[in-house]
C-alpha positions as CSV (number, residue, x, y, z in Angstrom):
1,X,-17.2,122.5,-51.8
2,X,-16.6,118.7,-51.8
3,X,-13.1,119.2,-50.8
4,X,-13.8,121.7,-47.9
5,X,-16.0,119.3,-46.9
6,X,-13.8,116.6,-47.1
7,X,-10.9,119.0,-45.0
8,X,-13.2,120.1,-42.4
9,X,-14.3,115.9,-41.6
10,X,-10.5,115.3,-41.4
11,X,-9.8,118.4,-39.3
12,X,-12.3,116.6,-36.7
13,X,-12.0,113.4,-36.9
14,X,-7.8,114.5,-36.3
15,X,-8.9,117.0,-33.2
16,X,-11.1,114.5,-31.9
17,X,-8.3,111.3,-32.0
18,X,-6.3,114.0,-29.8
19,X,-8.5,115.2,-27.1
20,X,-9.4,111.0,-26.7
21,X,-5.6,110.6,-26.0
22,X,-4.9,113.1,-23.3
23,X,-8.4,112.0,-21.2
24,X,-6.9,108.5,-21.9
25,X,-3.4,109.9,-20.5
26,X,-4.4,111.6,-17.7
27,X,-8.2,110.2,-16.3
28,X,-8.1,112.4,-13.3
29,X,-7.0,115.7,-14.8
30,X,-10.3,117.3,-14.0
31,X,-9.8,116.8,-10.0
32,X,-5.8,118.1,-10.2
33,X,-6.8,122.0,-10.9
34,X,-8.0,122.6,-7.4
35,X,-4.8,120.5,-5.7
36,X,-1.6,122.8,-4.7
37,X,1.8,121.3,-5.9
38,X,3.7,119.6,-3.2
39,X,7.5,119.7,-3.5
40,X,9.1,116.9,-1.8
41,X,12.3,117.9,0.0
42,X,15.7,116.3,0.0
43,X,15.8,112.8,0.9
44,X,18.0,113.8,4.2
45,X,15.3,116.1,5.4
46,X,12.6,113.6,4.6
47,X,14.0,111.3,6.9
48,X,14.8,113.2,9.6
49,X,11.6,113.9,9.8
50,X,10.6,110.6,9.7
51,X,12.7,109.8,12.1
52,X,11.2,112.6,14.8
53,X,7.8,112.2,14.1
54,X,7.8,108.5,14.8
55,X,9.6,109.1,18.0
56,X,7.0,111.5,19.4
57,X,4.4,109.3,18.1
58,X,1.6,109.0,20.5
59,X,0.0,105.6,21.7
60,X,-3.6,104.9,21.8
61,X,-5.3,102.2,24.6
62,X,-8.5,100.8,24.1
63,X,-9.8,99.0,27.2
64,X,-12.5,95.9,26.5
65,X,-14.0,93.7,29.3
66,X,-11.8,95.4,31.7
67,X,-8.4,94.2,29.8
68,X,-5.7,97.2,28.5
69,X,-3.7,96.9,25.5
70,X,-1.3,99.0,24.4
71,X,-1.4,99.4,20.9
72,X,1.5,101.2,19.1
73,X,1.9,103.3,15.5
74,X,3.6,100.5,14.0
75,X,1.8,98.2,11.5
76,X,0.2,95.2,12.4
77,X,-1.2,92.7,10.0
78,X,-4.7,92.0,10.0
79,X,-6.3,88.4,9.6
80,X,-8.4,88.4,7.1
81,X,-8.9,84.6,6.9
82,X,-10.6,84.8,10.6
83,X,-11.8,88.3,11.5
84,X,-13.5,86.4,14.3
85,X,-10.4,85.8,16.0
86,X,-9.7,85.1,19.9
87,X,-7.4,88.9,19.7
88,X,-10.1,91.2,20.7
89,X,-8.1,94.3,20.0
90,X,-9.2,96.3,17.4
91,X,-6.3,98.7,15.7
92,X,-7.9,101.9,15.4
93,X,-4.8,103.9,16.1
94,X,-5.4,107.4,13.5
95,X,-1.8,108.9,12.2
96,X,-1.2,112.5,13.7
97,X,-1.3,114.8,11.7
98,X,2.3,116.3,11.7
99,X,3.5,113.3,9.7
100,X,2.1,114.9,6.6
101,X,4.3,118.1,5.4
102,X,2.4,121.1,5.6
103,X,1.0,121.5,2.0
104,X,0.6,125.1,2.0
105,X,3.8,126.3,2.7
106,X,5.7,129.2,0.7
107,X,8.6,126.2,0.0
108,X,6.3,123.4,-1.2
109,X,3.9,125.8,-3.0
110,X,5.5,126.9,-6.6
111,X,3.5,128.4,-9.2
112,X,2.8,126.0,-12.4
113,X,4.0,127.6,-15.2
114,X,1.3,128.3,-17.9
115,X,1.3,126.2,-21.3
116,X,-0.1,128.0,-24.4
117,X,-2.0,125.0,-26.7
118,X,-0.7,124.7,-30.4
119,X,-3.5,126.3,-32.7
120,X,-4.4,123.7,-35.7
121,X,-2.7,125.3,-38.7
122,X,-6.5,125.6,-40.1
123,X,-7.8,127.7,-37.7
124,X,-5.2,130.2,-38.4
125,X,-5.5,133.6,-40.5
126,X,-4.0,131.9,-43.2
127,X,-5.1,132.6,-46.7
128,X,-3.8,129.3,-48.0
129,X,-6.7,127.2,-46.5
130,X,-9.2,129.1,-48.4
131,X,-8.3,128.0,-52.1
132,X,-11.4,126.1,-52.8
133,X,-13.6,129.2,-51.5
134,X,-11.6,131.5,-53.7
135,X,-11.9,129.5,-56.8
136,X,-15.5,129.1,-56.2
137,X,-15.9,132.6,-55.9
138,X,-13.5,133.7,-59.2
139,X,-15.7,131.2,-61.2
140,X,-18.7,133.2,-59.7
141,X,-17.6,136.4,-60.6
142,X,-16.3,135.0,-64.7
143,X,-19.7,133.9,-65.2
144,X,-21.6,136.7,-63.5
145,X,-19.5,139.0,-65.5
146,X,-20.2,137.1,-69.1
147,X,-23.9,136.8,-68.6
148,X,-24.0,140.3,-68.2
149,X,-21.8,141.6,-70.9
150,X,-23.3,138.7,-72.8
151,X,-27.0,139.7,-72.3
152,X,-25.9,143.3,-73.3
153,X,-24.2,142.1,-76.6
154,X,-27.6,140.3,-77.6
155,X,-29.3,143.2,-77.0
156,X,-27.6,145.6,-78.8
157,X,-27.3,143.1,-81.9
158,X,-31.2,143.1,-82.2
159,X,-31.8,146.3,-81.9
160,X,-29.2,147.2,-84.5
161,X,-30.6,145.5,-86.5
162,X,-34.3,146.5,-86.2
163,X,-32.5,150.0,-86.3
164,X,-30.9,149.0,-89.7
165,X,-34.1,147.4,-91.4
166,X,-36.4,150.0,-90.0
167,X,-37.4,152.0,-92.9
168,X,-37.7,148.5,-95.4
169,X,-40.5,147.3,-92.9
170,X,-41.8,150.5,-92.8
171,X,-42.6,150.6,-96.1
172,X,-44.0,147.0,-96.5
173,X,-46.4,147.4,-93.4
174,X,-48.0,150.0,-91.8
175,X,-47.2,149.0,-88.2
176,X,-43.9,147.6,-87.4
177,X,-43.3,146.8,-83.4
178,X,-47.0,146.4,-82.6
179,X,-46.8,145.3,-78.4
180,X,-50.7,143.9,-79.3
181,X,-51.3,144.8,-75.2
182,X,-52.8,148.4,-76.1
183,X,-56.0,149.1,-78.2
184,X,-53.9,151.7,-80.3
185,X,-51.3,150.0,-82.8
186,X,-47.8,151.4,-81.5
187,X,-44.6,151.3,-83.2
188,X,-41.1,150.1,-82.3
189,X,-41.7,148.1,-79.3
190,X,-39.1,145.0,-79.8
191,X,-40.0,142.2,-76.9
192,X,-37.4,140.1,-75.6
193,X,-38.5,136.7,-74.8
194,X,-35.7,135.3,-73.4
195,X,-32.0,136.7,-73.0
196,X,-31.0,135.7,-76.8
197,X,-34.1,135.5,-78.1
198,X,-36.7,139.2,-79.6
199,X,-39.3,139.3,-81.4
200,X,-41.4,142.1,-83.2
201,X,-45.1,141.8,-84.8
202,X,-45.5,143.8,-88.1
203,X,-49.0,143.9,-89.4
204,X,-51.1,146.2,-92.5
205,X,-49.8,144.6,-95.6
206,X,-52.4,143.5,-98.8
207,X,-52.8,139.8,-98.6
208,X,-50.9,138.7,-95.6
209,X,-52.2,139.3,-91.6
210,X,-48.9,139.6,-89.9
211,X,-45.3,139.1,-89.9
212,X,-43.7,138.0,-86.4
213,X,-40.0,138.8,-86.8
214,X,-37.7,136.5,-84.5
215,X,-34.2,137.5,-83.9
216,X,-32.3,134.5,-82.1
217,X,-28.7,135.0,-81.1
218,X,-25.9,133.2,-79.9
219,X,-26.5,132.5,-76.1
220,X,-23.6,134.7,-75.3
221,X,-25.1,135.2,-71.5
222,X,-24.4,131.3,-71.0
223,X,-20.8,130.6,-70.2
224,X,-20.9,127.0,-71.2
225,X,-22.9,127.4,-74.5
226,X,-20.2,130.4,-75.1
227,X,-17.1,127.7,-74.7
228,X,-19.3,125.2,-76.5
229,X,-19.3,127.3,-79.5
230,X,-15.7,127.3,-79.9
231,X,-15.9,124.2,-81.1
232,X,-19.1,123.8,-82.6
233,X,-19.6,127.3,-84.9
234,X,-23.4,128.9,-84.3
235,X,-24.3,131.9,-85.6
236,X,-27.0,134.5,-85.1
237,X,-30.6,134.1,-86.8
238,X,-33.2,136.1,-88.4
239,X,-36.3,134.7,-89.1
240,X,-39.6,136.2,-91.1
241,X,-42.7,134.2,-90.4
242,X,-45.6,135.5,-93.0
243,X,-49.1,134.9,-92.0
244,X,-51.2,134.5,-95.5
245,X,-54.8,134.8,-95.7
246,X,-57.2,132.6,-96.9
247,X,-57.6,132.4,-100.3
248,X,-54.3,134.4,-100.9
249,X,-52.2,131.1,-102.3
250,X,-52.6,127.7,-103.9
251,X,-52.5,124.3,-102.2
252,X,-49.1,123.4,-102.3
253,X,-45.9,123.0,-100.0
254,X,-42.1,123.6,-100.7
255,X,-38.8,124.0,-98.6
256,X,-35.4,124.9,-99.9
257,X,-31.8,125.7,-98.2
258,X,-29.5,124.2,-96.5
259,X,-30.1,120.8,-96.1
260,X,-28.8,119.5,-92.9
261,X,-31.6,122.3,-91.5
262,X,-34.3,121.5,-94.6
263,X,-33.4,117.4,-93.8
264,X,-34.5,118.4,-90.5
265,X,-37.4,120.3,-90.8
266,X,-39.0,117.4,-93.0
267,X,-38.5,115.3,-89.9
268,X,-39.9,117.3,-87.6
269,X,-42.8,118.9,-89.5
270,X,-46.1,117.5,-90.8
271,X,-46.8,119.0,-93.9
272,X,-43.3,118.7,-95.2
273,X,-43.2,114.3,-93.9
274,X,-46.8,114.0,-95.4
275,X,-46.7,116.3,-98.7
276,X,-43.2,116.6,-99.8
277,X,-40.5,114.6,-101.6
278,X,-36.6,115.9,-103.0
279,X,-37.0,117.5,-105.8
280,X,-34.4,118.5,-108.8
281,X,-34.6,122.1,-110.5
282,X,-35.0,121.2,-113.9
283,X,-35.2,124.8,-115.3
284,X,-33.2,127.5,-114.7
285,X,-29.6,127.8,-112.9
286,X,-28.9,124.5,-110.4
287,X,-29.1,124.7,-106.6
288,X,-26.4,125.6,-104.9
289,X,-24.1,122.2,-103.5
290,X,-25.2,122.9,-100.1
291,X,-28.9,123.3,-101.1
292,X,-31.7,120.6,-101.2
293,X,-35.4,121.3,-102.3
294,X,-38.2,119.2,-100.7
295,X,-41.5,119.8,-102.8
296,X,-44.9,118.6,-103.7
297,X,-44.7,118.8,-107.5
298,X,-42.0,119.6,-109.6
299,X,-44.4,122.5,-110.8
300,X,-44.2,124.3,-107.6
301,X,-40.4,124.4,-107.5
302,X,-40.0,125.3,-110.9
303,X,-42.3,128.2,-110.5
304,X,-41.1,129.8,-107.0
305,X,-37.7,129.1,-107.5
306,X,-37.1,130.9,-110.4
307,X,-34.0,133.1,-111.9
308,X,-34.0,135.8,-109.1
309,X,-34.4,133.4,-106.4
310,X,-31.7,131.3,-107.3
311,X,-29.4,134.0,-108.4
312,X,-29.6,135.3,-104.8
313,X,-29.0,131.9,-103.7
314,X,-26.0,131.1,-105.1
315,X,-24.7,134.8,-104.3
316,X,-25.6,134.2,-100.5
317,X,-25.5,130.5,-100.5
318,X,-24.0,130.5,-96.2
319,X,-26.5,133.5,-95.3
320,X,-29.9,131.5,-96.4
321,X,-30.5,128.8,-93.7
322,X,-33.9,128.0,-95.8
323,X,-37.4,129.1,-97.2
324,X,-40.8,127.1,-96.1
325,X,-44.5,127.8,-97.6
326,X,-47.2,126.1,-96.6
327,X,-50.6,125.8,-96.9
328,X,-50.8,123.0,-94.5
329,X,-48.8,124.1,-91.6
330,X,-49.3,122.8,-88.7
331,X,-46.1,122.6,-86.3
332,X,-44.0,119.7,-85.2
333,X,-44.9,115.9,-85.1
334,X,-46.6,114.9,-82.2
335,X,-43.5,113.1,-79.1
336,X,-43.5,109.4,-80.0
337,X,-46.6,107.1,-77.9
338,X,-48.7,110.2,-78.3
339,X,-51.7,110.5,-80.7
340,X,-54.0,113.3,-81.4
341,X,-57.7,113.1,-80.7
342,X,-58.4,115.5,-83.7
343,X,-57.2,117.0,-86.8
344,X,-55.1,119.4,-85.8
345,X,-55.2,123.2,-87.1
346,X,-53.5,124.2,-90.5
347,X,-52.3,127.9,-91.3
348,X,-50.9,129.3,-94.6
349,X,-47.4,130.2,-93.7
350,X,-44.0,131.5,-95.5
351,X,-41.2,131.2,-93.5
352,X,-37.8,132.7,-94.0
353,X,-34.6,132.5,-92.0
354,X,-31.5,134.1,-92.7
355,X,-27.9,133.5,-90.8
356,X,-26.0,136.7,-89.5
357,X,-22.5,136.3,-89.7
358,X,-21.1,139.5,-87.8
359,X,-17.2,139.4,-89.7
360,X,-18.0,142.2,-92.2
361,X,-20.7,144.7,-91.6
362,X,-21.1,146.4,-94.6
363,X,-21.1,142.5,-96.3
364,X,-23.9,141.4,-93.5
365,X,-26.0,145.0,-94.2
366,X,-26.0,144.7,-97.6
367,X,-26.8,140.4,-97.8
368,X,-29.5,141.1,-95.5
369,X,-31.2,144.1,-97.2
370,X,-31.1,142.0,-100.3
371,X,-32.6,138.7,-98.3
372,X,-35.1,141.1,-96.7
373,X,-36.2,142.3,-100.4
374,X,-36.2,138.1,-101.7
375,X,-38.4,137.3,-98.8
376,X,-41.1,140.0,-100.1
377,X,-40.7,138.8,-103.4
378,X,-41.3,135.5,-102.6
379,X,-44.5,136.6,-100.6
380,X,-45.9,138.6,-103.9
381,X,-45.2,135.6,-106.4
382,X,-46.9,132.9,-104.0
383,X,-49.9,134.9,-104.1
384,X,-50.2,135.2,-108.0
385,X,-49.1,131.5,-108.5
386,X,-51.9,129.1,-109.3
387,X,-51.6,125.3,-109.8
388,X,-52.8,123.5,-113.3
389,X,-55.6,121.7,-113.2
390,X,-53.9,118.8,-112.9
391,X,-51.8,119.3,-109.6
392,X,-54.5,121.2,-108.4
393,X,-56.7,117.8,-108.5
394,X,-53.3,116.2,-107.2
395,X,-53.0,118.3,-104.5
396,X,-56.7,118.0,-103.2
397,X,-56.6,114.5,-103.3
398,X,-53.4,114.1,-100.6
399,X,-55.2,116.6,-98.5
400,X,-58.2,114.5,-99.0
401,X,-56.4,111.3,-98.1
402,X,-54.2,112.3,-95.3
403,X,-57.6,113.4,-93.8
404,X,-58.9,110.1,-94.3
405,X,-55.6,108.6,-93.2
406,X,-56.3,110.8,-89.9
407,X,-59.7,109.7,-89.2
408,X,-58.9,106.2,-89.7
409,X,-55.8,106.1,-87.2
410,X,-58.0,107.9,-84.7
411,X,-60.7,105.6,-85.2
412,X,-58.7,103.2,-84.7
413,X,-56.7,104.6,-81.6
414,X,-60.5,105.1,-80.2
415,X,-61.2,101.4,-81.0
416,X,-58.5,100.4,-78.9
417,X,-59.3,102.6,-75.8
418,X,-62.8,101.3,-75.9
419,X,-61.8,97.5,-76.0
420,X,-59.6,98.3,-73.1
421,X,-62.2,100.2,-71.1
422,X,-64.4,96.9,-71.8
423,X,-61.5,94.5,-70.9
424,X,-61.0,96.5,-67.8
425,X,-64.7,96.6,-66.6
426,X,-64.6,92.9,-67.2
427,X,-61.4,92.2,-65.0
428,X,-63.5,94.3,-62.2
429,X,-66.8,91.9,-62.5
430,X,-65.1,89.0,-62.1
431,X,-62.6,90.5,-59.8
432,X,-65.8,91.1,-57.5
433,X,-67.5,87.5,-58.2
434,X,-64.2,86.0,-56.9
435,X,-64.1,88.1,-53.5
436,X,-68.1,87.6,-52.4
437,X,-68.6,85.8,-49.8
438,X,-71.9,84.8,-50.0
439,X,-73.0,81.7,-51.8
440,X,-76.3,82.7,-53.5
441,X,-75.0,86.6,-54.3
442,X,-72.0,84.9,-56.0
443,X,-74.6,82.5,-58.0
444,X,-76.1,85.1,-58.9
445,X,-73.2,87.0,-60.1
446,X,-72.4,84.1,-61.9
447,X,-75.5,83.9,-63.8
448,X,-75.4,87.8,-65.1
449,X,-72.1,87.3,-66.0
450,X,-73.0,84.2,-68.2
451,X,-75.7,86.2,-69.7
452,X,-73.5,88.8,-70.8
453,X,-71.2,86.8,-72.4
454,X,-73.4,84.8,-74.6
455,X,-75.3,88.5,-75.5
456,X,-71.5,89.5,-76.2
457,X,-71.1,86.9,-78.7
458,X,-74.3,86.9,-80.6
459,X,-74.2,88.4,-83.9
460,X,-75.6,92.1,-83.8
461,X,-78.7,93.4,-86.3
462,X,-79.9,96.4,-87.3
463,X,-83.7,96.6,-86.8
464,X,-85.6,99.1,-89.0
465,X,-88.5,100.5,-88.9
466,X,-91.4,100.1,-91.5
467,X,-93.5,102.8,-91.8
């Protein structure tokens, strides 16, 4: 568009330069349409003509104070020096008419032969002038063609796969696809949130509320994020997010998987910043390389990751992205220069998520049955696992302290909005002091404002009653 743009300005300013140069040529173009073309004859003729007309040229007498002069067709020269002159004759001798050709004559009268303008090249029917237009309109067409096959491929990857896990939900929950807009629980109903992103609310299992399964593809609809990912790999996610009642699990918190995604999730989260450390498995097989654990106690990972866990771990060490429970859950960490005004809400969550990688399909159905089956797993052991004594009373006294930790900051924070609000009242007083006018009012002013400063600086005491 810039470049049409650019042509178009060029194409004027070029057609404009032209038009100024032919008015500049010819000034009185406008007044020639109307006159007839005179063709001047032979230079013999001309004369002769000359020559007869002058001969028969009549003379014109003009009589003043009773004096008469002759005055002739020949020119005189006029005195312009001293037009009050003692010659009181007055040349007003008018030409006749027959020295001038006759202008409308058959022989001086020739038709003007007509002149075609040159067309600018860009006003022809040329396709060549419409490359940027074209270009534009092919990179349209590419990208309205990949959002739609791209949206299409999304689709069909979610619902194959809620086709493929179907009967395992099934028989974990009694309603799988809930819609939650009708009073009846229905079944199947998969919402799509966004073009690459569905989602499906399972709910009816002992010990856990719900299960909101999210299904977040590649964004295959977006033509940029598409070439992006040639050169940075993404792959589609799955990802299980258990809702636990209360009293259906300990006070702890752990996170295991990969750890570029666990290091970040301990940066973005609260629980995991304020209750975790890395941990070591001490019993048991090791972690795979790519794995780190992020726990509470040692006890906790010890417990939850056990032989089974870590069996299926190794086996599908690039499918598990990484597995988060949490009795303290409460999302991400406030945006820097923000503070909360209270302590925020905390849910008991289990979160899996699982990476699809859509080479081998009988590899990807059977990894993901058997990551479907581990998350359950998981789910039944957390509720059956109990804490010592000992990192029970551990564990209580974080929570205990990051509440106090809490309350103090926001005390603080509220300490620092009320000096301000007092700092700012004061500005106004005296702001107001400064623009009265009036002697006594300002004396006045003065005086209260004395008093409240030496109020201000007295020590406070706390009276109490006697009864």
């Amino acid at each position: 568009s810039e470049m049409r743009l650019l042509w178009l300005l060029s194409i004027a300013l070029l057609l404009g330069v032209a038009f100024s140069r032919d008015e500049e040529d010819n000034e009185f173009a406008e007044f020639e349409d109307d006159e007839p073309v005179v063709v001047v004859k032979k230079e013999d003729e001309v004369k002769s003509v000359k020559k007869e007309e002058s001969e028969e040229a009549p003379t014109v007498t003009i009589t003043k104070h009773g004096k008469n002069k002759d005055i002739g067709f020949e020119e005189e020269e006029f005195d312009l020096e001293n037009p009050d002159g003692d010659d009181d004759q007055i040349d007003l001798s008018v030409p006749d008419t027959k020295e001038i050709p006759e202008m409308n004559s058959e022989d001086n009268i020739k038709a003007a032969p007509l002149k075609f303008a040159d067309v600018p090249a860009h006003f022809r029917s040329n396709w060549g002038s419409y490359q940027v237009e074209a270009v534009v309109i092919f990179l349209l067409l590419i990208y309205l063609t990949n959002y739609l096959a791209g949206r299409a491929a999304n689709q069909a990857i979610a619902f194959s796969w809620v086709d493929a896990h179907r009967e395992r939900l099934e028989e974990q929950f009694s309603v799988v696809g809930d819609d939650g807009l009708s009073e009846t629980p229905s079944n199947g109903q998969l919402n799509r949130e966004t073009d690459n992103l569905f989602s499906m609310w399972c709910s009816g299992r002992v010990g856990v509320s719900g299960c909101m399964v999210h299904i977040r593809t590649i964004k295959r609809q977006d033509l940029v994020s598409r070439v992006w990912g040639l050169f940075n790999k993404t792959y589609d996610r799955v990802t299980l997010t258990f809702e636990v009642d209360a009293g259906e699990m300990d006070s702890f918190v752990v996170a295991a998987g990969q750890r570029k995604a666990v290091t970040r999730l301990h940066k973005e989260l609260v629980d995991l910043s304020q209750y975790t450390t890395e941990k070591k498995v001490t019993t048991g097989p090791p972690l795979p390389s790519s794995f780190a654990l992020f726990s509470e106690s040692s006890e906790v990972a010890s417990c939850l990751l056990d032989n089974t866990v870590l069996t299926l771990a190794k086996k599908y060490e690039d499918n598990i992205e990484y597995i988060h429970i949490s009795d303290q859950f409460s999302g991400p960490k406030p945006p820097d220069g923000e503070t909360l005004t209270r302590l925020p809400e905390t849910r008991r969550v289990a979160v899996f998520s699982f990476i699809l990688h859509n080479q081998s399909v009988e590899y990807d159905s059977l990894a993901e049955e058997e990551m479907i089956q581990m998350a359950f797993y998981c789910v039944d052991k957390m509720r059956r696992f109990r804490l010592s004594r000992e990192a029970k009373q551990k564990a209580d006294k974080r929570r205990q302290t990051a509440q106090e930790l809490f309350q103090k900051s926001n005390h603080q924070a509220r300490q620092e909005a009320a000096q301000a609000r007092r700092e700012e009242k004061t500005r106004e007083r005296k702001q107001k002091l400064l623009d009265e006018e009036d002697p006594d009012k300002q004396r006045r002013l003065e005086l209260l404002e004395y008093k409240k400063e030496l109020k201000a600086k007295q020590p406070r005491m706390k009276q109490m009653k006697m009864k």
